[in-house]
Every structure is written in structure tokens, then in C-alpha cells.
Residue, then its C-alpha position, 0 to 999 in steps of 0.5 A: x500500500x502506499x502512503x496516501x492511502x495508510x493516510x487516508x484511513x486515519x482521517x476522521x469521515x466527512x461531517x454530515x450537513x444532515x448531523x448538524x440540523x437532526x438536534x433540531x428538529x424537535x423544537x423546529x417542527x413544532x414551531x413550524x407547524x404553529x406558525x402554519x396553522x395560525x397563517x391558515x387560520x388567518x387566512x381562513x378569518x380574512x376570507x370570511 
């Protein structure tokens, strides 16, 4: 083998994008969805 790739083993992996958001996805969704359902109840007000 030769030294590049003995090297390339000793590298910690790539870091995932997806890893950094997953801690917060239980306090995005949540406040998601709220903002969602008052914009459609808003709305809902306004057209009547």
C-alpha cells in the first residue's frame, strides 16, 4: 500500500450537513407547524 492511502484511513469521515440540523428538529417542527396553522387560520378569518 502506499502512503496516501495508510493516510487516508486515519482521517476522521466527512461531517454530515444532515448531523448538524437532526438536534433540531424537535423544537423546529413544532414551531413550524404553529406558525402554519395560525397563517391558515388567518387566512381562513380574512376570507370570511
Amino acid at each position: 500500500m502506499s502512503e496516501a492511502a495508510a493516510d487516508s484511513h486515519d482521517s476522521a469521515p466527512p461531517s454530515d450537513p444532515v448531523e448538524l440540523i437532526v438536534p433540531y428538529i424537535p423544537v423546529v417542527l413544532p414551531l413550524a407547524g404553529a406558525v402554519l396553522i395560525f397563517l391558515l387560520a388567518f387566512i381562513a378569518v380574512y376570507m370570511a
